[in-house]
N, C-alpha and C positions, 0 to 999 in steps of 0.2 A: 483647231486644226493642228496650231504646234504642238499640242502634248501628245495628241495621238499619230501625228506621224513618229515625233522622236520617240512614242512608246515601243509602237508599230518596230523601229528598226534597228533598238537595244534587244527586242524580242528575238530578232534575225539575228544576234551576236550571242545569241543564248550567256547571257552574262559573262560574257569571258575578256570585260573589256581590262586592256592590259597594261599596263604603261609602268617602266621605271626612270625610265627618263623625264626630268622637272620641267616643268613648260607653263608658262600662261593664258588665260587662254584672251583673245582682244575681241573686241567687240565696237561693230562700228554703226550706228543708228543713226538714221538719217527721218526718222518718222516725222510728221507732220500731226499737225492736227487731226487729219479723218484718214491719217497713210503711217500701215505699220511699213517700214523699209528697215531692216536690224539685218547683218550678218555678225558668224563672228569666227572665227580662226585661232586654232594655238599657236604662239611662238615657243621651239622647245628651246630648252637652252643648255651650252656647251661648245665645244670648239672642232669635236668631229666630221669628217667631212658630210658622214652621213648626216648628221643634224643640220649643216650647214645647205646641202643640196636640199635637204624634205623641208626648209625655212622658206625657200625661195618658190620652189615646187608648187608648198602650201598655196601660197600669196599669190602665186602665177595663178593657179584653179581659182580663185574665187575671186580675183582683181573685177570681172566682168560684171561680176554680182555688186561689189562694189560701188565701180563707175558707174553702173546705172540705178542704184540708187539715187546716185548723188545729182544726178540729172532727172529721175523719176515723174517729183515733183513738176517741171519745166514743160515734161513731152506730156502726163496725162493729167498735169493736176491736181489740187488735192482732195480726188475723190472720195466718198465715204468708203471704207472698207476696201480700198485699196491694201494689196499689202502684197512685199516681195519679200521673201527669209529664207535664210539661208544658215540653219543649227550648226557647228561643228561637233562630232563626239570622236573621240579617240578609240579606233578597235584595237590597236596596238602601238606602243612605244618601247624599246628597249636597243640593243648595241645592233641589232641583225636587222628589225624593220621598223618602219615607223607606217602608220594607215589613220587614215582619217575620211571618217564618210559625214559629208554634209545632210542634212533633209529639212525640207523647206516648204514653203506656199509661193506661187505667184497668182496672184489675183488681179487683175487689171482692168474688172468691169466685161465681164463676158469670158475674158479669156481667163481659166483657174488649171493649172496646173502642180502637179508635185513638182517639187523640185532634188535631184538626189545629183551628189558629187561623189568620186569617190578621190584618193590620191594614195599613193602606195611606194615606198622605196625602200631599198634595201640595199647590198653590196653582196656584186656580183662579181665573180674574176678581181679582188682586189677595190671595185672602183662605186664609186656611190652613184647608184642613177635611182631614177623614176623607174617603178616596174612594167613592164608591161608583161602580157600572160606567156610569151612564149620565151619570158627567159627566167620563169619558174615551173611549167609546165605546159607540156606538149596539148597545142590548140587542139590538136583532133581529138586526146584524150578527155578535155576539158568539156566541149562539145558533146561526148560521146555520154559523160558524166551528165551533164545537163538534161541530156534527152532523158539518160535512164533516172534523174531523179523526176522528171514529168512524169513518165511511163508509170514509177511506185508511188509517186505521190509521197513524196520522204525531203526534207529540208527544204520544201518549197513553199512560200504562202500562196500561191494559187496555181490553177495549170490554163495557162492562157489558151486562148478561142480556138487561135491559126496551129497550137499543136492539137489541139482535138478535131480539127479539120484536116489534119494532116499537112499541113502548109508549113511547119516549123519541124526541120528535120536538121540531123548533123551537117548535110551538103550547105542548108540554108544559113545555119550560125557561122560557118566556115564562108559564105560569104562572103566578098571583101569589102562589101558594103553595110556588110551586118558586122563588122568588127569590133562595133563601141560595145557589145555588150559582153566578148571576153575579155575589154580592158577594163572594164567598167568594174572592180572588184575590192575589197580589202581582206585582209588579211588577222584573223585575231590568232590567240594561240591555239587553238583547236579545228580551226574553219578558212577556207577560202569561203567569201560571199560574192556573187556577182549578184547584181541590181539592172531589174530589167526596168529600162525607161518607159515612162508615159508615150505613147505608140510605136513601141520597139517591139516587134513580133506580137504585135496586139491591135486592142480597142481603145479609141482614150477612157471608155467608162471605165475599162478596166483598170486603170492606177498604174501606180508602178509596182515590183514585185520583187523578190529575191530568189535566189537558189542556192543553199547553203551546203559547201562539201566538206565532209573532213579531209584538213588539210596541216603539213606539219614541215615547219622550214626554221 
């Protein structure tokens, strides 16, 4: 399941993964016996702020993954084929963005899901943050872009159920409840990707998914 999710979502970065900035990457493995539990995370490194804010960022997104490994063992035991992961790959690093999309398994004995992070930062007006979508581009156009790559069936690996039922429209993305999926994004050099979650405008059969736009920052 790890190889073909992380194939599955280097395939969505159409090889453009990008990095000039030096970083390593950590890796924290809590596996047991019959329990795979492994995350793993890049430290970049440097003195910029931007480095400095996407180090902490990083570590904030996947702390959860973390702790609950470390306790995993305790709450389910260690069952066979248990296994919580959580990949890091880098879509971008350099002086303007850093992005990092995690993909993963959670397996808990009944309950198996994908697991997909993303994290994104850049410097915007002078000052280094976390991105979110509306301080690179306009939600409604993003949204608008979404639909129409469903509609051509063009940078997407599937077109989920609730748009071919009509139930997934621009009103609906815009949402304010549906918002995780225009944060949910990274950034390489050629692409904005967003990652639609396991029951995010969907079915759980249906996995999770991307929608790939050309995108240039």
């Amino acid at each position: 399941m790890k190889k073909l999710l992380i194939a599955i979502f280097i395939l969505s970065l159409c090889g453009t993964l990008f990095a000039t900035t030096p970083y390593s990457m950590k890796k924290v493995d809590n596996s047991g016996k019959n329990a795979t539990l492994v995350v793993t995370y890049p430290v970049f490194q440097g003195k910029s702020e931007l480095i400095k804010v996407a180090n902490k960022g990083i570590y904030d997104t996947i702390k959860y993954q973390i702790d609950r490994n470390k306790t995993f063992i305790e709450e389910y035991g260690d069952g066979e084929g248990y296994i919580n992961t959580s990949y890091a790959i880098i879509a971008r690093a350099d002086n303007k963005i850093i992005s990092v999309l995690w993909v993963g398994d959670w397996n808990a004995g009944g309950v198996h899901n994908d697991i997909i992070y993303t994290a994104t930062f850049g410097v915007i007006n002078g000052k280094a943050k976390r991105l979110k979508i509306n301080d690179i581009y306009s939600p409604e156009k993003a949204a608008e872009d979404i639909i129409n790559a469903f509609k051509t069936n063009k940078g997407v690996s599937s077109i989920p159920q609730q748009y071919q039922d009509g139930e997934l429209t621009v009103d609906a993305i815009l949402n304010e409840e549906n918002q995780e999926l225009l944060n949910s994004f990274i950034i390489s050099d050629k692409y904005i990707t967003f990652y639609r979650k396991e029951y995010e405008f969907g079915y759980g059969y249906e996995g999770a998914s991307f929608i790939k736009l050309p995108f240039k920052i």
